[in-house]
DOLUMTOR-872088 format. One line per 4 residues: number of its first residue (from 0); their letters; for each residue x negated, y, z of N, C-alpha, C, O. Coordinates in Angstrom, 1 decimal. Example, Ala and Ser with C-alpha at 12.3 -4.5 7.8 and 13.67 -1.06 7.14 Angstrom:
2
0	as	-13.2:-5.7:7.8:-12.3:-4.5:7.8:-13.2:-3.3:7.8:-14.2:-3.3:8.5 ~ -12.8:-2.2:7.1:-13.7:-1.1:7.1:-12.9:0.0:7.9:-13.4:1.1:8.0
// end
This chain:
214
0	xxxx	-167.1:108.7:79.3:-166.6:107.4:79.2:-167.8:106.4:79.0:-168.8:106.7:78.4 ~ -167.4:105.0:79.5:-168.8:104.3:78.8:-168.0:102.5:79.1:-167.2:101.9:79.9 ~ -168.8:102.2:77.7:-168.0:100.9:77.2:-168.8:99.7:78.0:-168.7:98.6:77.4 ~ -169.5:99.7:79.2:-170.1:98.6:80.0:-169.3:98.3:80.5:-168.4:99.0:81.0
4	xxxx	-169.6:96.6:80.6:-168.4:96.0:81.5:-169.8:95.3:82.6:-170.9:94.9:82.4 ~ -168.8:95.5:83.7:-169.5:94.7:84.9:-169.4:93.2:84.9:-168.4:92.6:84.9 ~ -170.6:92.9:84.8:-171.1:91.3:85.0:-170.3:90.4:86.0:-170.5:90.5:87.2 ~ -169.4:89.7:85.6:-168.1:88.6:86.3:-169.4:88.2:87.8:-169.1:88.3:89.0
8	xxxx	-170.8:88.0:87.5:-171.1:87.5:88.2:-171.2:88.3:89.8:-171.2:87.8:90.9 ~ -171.3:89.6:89.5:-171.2:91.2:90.3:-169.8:91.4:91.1:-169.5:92.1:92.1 ~ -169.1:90.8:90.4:-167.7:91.0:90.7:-167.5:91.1:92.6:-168.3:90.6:93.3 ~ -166.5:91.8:93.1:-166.5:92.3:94.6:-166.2:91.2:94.7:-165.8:90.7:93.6
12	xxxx	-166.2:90.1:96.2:-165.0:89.0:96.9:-163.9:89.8:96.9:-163.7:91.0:97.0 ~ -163.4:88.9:96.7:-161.8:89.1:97.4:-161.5:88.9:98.5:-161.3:87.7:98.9 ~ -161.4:89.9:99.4:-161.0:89.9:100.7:-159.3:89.2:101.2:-158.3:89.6:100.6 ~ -159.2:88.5:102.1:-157.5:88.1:102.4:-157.1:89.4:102.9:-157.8:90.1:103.7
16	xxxx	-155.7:89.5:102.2:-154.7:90.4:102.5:-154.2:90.5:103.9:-154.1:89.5:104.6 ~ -154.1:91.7:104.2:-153.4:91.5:105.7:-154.5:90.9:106.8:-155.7:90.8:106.6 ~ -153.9:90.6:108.1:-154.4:90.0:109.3:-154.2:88.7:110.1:-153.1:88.1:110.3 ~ -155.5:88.2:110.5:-155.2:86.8:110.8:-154.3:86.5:112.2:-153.4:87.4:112.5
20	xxxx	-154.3:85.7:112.9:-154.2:85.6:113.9:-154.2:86.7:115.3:-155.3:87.2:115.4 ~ -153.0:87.0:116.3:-153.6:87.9:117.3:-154.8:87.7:117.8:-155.2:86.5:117.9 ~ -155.4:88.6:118.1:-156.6:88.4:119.3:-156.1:87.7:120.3:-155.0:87.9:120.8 ~ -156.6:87.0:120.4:-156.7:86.5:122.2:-155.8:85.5:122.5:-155.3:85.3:123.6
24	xxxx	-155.6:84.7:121.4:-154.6:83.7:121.3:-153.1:83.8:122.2:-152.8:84.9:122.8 ~ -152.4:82.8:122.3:-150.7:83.1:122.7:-150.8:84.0:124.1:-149.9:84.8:124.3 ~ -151.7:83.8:124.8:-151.8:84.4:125.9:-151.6:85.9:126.1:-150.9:86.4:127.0 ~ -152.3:86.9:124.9:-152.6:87.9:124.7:-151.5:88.2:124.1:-151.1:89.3:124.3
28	xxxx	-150.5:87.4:123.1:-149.2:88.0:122.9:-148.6:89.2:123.1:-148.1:89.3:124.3 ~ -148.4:90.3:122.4:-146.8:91.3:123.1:-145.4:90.9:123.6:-144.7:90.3:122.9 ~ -145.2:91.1:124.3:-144.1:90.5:125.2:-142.8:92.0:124.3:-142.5:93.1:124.8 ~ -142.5:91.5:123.2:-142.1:92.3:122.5:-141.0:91.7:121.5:-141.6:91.4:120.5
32	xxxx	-139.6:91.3:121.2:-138.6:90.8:120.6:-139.0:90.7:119.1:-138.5:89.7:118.4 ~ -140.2:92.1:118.2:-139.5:92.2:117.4:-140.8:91.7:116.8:-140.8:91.5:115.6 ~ -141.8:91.5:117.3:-142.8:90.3:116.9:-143.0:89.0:116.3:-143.5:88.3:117.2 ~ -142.9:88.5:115.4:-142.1:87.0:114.8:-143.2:85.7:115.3:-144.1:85.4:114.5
36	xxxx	-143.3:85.0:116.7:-144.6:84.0:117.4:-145.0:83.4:115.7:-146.1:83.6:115.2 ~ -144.2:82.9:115.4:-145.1:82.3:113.4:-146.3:83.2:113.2:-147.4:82.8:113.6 ~ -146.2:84.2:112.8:-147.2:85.2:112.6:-147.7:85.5:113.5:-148.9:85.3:113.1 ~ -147.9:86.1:114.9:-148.6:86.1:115.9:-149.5:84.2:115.6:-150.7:84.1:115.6
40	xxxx	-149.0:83.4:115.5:-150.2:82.0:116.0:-151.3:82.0:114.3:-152.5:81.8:114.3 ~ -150.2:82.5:113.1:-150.7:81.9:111.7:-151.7:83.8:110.9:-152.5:83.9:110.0 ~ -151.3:84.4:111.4:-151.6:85.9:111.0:-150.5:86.4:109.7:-150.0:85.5:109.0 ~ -150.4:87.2:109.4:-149.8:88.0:108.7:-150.3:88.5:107.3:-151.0:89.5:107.2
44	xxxx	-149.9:87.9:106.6:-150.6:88.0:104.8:-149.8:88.7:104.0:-150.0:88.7:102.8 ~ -148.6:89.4:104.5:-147.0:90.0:103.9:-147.6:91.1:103.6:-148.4:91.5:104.4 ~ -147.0:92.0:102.3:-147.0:93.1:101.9:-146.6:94.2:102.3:-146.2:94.9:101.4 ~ -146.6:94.9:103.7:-146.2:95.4:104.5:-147.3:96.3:104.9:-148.5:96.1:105.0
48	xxxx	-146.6:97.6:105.1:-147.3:98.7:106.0:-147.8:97.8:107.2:-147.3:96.7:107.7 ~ -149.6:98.7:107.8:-150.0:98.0:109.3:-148.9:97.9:110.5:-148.5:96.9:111.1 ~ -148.5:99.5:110.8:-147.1:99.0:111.7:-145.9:98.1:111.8:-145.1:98.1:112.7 ~ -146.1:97.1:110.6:-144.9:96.4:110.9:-145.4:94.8:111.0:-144.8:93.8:111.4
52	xxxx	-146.5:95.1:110.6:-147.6:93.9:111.1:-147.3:92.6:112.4:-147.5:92.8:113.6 ~ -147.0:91.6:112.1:-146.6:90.7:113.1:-144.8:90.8:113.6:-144.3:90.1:114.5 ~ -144.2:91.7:113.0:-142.8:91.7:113.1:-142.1:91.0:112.3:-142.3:91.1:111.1 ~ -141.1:90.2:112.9:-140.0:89.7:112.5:-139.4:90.8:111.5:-139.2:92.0:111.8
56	xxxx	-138.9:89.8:109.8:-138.5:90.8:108.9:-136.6:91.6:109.2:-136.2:92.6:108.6 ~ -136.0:91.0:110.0:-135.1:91.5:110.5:-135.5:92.6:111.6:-134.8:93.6:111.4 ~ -136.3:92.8:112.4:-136.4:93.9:113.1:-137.4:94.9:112.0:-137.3:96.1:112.2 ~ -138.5:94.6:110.8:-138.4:95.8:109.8:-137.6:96.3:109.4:-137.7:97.5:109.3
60	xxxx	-136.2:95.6:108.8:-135.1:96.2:108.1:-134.3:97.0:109.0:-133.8:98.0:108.7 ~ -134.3:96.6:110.1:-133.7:97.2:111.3:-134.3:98.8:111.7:-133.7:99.8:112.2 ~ -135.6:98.8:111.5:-136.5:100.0:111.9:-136.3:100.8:110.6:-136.1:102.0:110.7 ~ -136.5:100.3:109.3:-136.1:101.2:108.1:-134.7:101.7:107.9:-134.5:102.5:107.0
64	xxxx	-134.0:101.1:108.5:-132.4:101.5:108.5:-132.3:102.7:109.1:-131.7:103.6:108.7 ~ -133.0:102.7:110.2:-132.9:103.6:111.4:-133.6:105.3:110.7:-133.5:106.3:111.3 ~ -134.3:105.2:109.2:-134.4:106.9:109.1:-135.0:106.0:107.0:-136.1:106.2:106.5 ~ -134.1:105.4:106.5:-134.2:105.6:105.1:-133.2:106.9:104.3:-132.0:107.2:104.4
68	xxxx	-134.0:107.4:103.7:-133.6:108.5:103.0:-132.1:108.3:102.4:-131.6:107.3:102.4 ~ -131.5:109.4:101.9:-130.2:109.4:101.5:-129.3:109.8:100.4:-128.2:110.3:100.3 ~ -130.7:109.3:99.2:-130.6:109.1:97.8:-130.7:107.8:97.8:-131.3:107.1:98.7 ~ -129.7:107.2:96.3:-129.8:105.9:96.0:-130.8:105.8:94.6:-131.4:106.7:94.1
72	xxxx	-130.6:104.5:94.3:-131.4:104.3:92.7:-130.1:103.2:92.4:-129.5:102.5:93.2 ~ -129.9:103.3:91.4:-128.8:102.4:90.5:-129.7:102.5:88.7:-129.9:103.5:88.0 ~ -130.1:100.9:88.5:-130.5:100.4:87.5:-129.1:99.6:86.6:-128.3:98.8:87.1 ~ -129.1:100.1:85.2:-128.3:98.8:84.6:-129.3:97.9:84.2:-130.5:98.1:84.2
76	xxxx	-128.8:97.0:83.9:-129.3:95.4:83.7:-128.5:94.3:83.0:-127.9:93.3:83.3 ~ -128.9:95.3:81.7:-128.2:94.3:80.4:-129.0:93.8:79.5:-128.6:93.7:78.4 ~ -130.6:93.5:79.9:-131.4:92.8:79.3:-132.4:92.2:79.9:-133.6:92.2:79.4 ~ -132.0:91.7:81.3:-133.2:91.1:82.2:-134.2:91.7:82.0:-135.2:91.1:81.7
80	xxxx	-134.0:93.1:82.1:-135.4:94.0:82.2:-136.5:93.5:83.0:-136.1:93.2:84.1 ~ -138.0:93.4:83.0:-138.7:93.1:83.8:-138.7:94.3:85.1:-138.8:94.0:86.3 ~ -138.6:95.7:84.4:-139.1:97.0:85.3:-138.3:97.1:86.3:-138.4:98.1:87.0 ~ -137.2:96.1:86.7:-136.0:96.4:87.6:-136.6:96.1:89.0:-136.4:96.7:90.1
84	xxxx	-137.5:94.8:88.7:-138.3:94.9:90.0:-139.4:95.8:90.5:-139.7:95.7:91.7 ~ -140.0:96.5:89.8:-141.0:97.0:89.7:-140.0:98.4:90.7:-140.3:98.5:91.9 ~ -139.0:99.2:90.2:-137.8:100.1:90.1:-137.6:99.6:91.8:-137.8:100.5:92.7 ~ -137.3:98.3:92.2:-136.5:98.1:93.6:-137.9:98.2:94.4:-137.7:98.7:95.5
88	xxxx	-139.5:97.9:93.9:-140.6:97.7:95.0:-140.6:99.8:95.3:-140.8:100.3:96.4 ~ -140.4:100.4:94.2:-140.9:101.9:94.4:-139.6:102.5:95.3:-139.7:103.5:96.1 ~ -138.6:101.9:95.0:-137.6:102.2:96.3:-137.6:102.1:97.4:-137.1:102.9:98.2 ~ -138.0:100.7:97.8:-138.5:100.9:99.0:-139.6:101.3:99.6:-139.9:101.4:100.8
92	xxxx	-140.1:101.6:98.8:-141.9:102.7:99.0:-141.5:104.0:99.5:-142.1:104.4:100.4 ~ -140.3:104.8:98.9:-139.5:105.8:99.0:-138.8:106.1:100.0:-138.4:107.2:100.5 ~ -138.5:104.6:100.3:-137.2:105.1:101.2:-135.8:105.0:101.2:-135.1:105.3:102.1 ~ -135.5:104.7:100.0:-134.0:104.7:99.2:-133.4:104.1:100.2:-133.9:103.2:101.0
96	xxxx	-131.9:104.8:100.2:-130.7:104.2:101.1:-130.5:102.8:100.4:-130.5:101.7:101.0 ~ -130.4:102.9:99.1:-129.7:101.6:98.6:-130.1:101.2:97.2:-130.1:102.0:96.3 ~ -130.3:100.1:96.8:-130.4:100.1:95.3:-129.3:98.8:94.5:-129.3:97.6:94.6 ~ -128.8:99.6:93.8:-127.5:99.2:92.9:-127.8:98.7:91.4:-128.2:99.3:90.5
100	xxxx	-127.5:97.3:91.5:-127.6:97.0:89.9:-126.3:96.8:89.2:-125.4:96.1:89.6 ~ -126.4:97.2:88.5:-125.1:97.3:87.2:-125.0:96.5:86.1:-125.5:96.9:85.0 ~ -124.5:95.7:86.0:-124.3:94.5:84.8:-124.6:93.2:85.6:-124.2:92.9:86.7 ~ -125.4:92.7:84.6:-126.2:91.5:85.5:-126.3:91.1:86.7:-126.9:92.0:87.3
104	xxxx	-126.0:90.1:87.6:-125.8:90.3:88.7:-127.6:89.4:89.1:-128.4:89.6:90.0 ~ -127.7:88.7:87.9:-129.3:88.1:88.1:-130.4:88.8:87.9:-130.2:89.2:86.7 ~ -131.5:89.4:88.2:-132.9:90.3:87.9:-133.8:89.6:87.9:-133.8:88.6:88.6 ~ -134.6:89.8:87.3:-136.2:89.5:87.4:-136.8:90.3:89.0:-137.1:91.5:89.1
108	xxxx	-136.8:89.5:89.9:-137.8:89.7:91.1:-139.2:89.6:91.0:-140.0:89.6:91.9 ~ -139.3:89.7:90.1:-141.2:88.9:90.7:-142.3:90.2:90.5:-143.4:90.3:90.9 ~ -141.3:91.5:89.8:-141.8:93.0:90.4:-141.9:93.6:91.4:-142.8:94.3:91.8 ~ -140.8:93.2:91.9:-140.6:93.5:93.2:-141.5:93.2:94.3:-141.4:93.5:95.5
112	xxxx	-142.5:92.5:93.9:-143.3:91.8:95.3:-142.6:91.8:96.5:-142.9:92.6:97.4 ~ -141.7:90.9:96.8:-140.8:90.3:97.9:-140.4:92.2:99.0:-140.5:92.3:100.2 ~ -140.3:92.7:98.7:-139.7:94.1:98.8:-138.2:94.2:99.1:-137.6:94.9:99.9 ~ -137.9:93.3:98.1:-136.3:93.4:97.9:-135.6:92.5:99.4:-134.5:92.5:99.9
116	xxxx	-136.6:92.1:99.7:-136.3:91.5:101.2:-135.8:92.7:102.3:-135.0:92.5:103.3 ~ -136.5:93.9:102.0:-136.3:94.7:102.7:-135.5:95.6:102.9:-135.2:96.1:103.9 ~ -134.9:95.8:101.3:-134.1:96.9:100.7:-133.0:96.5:100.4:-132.8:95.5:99.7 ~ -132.2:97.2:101.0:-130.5:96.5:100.5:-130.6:97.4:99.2:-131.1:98.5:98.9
120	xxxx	-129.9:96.2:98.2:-129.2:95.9:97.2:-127.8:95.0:96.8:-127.3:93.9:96.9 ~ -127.5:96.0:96.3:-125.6:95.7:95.9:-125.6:96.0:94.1:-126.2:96.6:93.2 ~ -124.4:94.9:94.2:-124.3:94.7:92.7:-123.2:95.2:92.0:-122.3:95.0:92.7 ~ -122.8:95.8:91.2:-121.7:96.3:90.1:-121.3:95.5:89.3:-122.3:94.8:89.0
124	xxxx	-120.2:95.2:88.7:-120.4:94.6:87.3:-120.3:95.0:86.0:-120.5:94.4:84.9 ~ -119.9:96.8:86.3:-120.2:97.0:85.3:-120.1:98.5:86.0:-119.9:98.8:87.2 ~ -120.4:99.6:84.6:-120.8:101.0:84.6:-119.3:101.7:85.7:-119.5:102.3:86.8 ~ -117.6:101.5:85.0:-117.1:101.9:85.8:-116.8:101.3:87.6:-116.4:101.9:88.6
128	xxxx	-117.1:100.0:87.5:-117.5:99.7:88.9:-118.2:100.6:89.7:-117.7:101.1:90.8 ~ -119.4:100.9:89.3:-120.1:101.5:89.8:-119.6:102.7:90.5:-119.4:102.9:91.7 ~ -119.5:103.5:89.2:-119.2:104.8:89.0:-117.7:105.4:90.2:-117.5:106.4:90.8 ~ -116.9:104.2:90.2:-115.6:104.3:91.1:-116.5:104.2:92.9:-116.1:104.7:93.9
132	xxxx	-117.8:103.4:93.0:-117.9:103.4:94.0:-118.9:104.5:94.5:-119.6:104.3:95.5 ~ -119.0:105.4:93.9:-120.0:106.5:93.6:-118.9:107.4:94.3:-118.9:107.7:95.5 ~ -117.8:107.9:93.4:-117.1:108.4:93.6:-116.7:108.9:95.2:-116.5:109.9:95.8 ~ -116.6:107.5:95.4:-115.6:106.9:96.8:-116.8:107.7:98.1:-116.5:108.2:99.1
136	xxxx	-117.5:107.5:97.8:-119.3:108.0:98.9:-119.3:109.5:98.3:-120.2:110.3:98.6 ~ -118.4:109.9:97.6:-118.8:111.3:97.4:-120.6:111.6:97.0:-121.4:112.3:97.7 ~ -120.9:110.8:95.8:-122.5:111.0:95.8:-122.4:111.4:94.2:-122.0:110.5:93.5 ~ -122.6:112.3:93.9:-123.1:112.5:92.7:-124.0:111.7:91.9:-124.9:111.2:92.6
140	xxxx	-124.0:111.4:90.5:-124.6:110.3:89.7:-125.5:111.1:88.8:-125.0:112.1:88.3 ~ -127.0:111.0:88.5:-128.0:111.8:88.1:-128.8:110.9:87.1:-129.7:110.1:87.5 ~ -128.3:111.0:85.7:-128.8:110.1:84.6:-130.3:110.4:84.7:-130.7:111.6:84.9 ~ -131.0:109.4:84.6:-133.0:110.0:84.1:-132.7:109.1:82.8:-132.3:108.0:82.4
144	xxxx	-133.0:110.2:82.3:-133.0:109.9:80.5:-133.5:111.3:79.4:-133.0:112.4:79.6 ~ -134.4:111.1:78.5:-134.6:111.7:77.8:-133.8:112.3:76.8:-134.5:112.2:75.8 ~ -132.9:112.9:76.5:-131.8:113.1:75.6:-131.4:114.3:75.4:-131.5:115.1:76.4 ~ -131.0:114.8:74.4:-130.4:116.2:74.1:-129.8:117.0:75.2:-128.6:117.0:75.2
148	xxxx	-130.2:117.6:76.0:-129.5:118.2:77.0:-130.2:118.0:78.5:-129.8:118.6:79.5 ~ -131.1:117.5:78.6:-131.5:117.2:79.9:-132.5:118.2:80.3:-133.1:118.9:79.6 ~ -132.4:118.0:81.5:-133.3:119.0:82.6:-134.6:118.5:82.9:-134.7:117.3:83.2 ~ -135.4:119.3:82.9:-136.9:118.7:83.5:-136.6:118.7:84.7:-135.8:119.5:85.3
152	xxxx	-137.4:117.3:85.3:-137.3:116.7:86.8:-137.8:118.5:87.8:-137.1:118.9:88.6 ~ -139.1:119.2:87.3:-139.1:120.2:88.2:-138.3:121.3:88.2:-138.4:122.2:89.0 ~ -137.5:121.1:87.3:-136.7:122.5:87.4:-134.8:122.1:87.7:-133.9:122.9:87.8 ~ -134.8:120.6:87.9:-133.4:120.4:87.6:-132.9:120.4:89.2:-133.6:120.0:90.1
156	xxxx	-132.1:120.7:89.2:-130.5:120.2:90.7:-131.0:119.1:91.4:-130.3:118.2:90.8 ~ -131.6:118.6:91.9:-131.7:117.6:92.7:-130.8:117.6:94.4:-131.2:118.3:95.3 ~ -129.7:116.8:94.3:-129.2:117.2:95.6:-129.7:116.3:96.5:-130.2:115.3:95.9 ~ -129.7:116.3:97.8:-130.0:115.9:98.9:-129.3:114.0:98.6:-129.8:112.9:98.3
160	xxxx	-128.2:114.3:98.8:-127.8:113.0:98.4:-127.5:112.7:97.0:-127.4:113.7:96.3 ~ -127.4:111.8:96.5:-127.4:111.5:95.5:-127.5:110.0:94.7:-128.0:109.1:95.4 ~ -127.3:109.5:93.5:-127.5:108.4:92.8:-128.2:108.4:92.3:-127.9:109.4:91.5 ~ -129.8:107.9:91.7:-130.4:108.3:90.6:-130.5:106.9:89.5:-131.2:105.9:89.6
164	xxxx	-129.7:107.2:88.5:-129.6:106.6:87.4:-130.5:106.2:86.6:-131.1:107.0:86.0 ~ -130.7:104.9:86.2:-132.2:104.7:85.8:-131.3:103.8:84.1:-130.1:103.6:84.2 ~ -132.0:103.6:83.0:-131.7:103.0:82.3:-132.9:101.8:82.0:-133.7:101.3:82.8 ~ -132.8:101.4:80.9:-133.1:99.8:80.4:-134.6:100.6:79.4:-134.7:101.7:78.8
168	xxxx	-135.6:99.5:79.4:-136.9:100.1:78.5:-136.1:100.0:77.5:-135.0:99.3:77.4 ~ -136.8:100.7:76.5:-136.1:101.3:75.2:-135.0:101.9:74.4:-134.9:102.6:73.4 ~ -133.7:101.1:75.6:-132.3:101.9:74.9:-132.4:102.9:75.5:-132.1:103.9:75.0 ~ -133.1:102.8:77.1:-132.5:103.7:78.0:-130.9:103.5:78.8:-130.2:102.5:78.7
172	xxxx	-130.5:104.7:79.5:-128.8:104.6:79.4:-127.9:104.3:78.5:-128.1:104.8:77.4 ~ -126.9:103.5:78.6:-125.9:103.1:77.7:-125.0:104.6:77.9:-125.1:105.3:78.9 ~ -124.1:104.9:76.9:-123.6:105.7:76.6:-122.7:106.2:77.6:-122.6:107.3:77.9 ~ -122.2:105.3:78.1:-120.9:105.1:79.2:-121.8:105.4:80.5:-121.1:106.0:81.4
176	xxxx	-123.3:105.3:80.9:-123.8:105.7:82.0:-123.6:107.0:82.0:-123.0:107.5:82.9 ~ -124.4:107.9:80.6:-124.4:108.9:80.1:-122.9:109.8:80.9:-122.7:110.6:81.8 ~ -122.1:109.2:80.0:-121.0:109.9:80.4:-120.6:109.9:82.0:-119.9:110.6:82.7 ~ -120.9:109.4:82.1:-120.2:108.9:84.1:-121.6:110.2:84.9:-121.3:110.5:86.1
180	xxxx	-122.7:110.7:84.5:-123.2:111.1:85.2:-122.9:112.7:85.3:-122.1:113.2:84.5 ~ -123.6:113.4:86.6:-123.1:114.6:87.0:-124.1:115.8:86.0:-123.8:116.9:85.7 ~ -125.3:115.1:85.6:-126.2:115.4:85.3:-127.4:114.7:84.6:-127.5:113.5:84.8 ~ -128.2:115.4:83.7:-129.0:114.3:83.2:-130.3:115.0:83.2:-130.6:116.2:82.9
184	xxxx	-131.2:114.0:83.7:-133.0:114.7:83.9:-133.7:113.9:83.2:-133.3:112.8:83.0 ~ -134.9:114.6:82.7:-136.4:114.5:81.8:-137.4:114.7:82.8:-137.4:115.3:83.9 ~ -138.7:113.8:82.0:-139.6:113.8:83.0:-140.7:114.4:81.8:-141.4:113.7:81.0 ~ -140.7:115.8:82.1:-141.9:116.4:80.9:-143.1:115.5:80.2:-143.6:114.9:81.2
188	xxxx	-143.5:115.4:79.8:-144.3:114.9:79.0:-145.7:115.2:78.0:-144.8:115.4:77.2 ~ -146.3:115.2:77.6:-148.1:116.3:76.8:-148.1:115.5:75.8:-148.5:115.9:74.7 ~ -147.7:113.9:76.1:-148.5:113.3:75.2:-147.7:112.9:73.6:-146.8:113.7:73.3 ~ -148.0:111.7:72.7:-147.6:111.0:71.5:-146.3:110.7:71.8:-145.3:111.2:71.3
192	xxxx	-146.2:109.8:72.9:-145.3:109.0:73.0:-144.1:109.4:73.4:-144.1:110.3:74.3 ~ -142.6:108.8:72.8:-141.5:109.6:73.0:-141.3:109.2:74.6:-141.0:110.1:75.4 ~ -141.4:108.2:75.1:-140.9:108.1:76.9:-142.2:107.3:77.5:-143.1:106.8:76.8 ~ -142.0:107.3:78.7:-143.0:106.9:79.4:-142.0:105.2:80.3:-140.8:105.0:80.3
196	xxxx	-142.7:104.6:80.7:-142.2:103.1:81.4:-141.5:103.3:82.1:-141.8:104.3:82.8 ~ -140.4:102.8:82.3:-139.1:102.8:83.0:-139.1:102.7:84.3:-138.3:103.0:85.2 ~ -140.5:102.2:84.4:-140.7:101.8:86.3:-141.0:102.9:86.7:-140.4:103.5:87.6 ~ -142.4:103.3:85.8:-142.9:104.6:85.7:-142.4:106.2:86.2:-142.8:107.0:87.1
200	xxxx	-141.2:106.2:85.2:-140.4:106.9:85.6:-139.3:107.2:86.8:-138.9:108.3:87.4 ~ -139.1:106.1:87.0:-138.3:106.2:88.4:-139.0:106.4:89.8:-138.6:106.8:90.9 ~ -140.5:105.9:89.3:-141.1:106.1:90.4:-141.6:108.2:90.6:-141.8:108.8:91.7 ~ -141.6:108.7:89.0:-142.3:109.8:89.6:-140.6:111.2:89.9:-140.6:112.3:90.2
204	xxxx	-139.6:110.4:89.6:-138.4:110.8:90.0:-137.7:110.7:91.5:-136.9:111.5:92.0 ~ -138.5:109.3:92.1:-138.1:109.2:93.0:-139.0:110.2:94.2:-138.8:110.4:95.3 ~ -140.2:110.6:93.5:-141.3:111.0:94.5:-141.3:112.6:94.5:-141.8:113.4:95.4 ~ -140.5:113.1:93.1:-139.9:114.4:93.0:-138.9:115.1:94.2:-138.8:116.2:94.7
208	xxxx	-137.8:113.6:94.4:-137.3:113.9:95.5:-137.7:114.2:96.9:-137.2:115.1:97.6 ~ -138.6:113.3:97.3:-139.1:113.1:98.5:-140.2:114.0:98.7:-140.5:114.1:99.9 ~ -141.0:114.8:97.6:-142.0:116.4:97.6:-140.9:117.5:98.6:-141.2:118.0:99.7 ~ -138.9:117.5:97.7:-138.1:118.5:98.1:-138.0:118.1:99.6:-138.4:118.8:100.5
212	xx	-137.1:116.8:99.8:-136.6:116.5:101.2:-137.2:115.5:102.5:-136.8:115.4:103.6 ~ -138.8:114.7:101.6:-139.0:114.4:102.7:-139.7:114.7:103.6:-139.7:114.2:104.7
// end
């Protein structure tokens, strides 16, 4: 380890995000629908994989629709948690069929880095809401929570399809999530601290899944 800090004056440029303008001005255009001409004349600065680069955001949602995975993420949101956005950006990094919030129908987005544009999300209003529309899809509900009884993420039931249940920093699951689930998983841990970040964790839950099925 070593306690030097690099001179602000050293510091890298900051390069712009993404790509400017097509080559070869309108002319050189793709003669292609799913191309958005805005972005072809102005270039593309959006947070996006290179493949989707210069497309209209309805034909990305349209191309992720076409092979997103077939696990969900369902957050509650009974304290305008910040990590909920953080939670919907790692879902669509993943792949998630769908992401469900529970309580709150308002979130903090500004984790999300405009992501949520991409990922469908549906709202509950509450735990048995949810839980009846779980039912109804025949998807099993899989609490992530640290608590008396839970399974480590590598050794637990992960089914193919599924809900994965996320709770709130610090309470965690409310009791009623608890109960509504099929199962409840742990994400092992070495260190002091009793849990690790809520975003955190969903993200290395969701990536557990996608090692098995994707």
């Amino acid at each position: 380890m070593t306690d030097e800090t690099p001179d602000a004056t050293e510091a890298e440029p900051q390069l712009p995000v993404g790509v400017g303008p097509w080559p070869g001005g309108e002319a050189a255009w793709p003669d292609d629908p799913r191309y958005d001409p805005e972005l072809l004349a102005n270039g593309d600065r959006r947070n996006v994989v290179d493949r989707y680069r210069y497309w209209t955001m309805a034909a990305i949602v349209a191309d992720l629709d076409e092979h997103r995975h077939p696990f969900h993420v369902a957050i509650e949101n009974w304290q305008h948690d910040m990590n909920i956005g953080s939670i919907v950006r790692s879902a669509n990094a993943f792949g998630a069929a769908e992401v469900h919030i529970i309580g709150k129908r308002r979130w903090n987005r500004r984790g999300a880095m405009v992501t949520d544009r991409y990922q469908h999300v549906r709202h509950h209003e509450d735990v048995a809401a949810f839980t009846a529309w779980a039912r109804g899809e025949d998807l099993p509900v899989l609490a992530i929570d640290n608590v008396d009884g839970s399974v480590p993420v590598d050794r637990a039931d992960l089914p193919e399809r599924c809900v994965l249940l996320f709770g709130q920093e610090g309470p965690g699951l409310s009791a009623e999530a608890l109960a509504a689930a099929s199962g409840v998983i742990e994400i092992t841990q070495y260190g002091s601290t009793r849990s690790i970040n809520a975003s955190a964790a969903a993200a290395v839950v969701m990536y557990e899944w996608c090692r098995r099925y994707a």
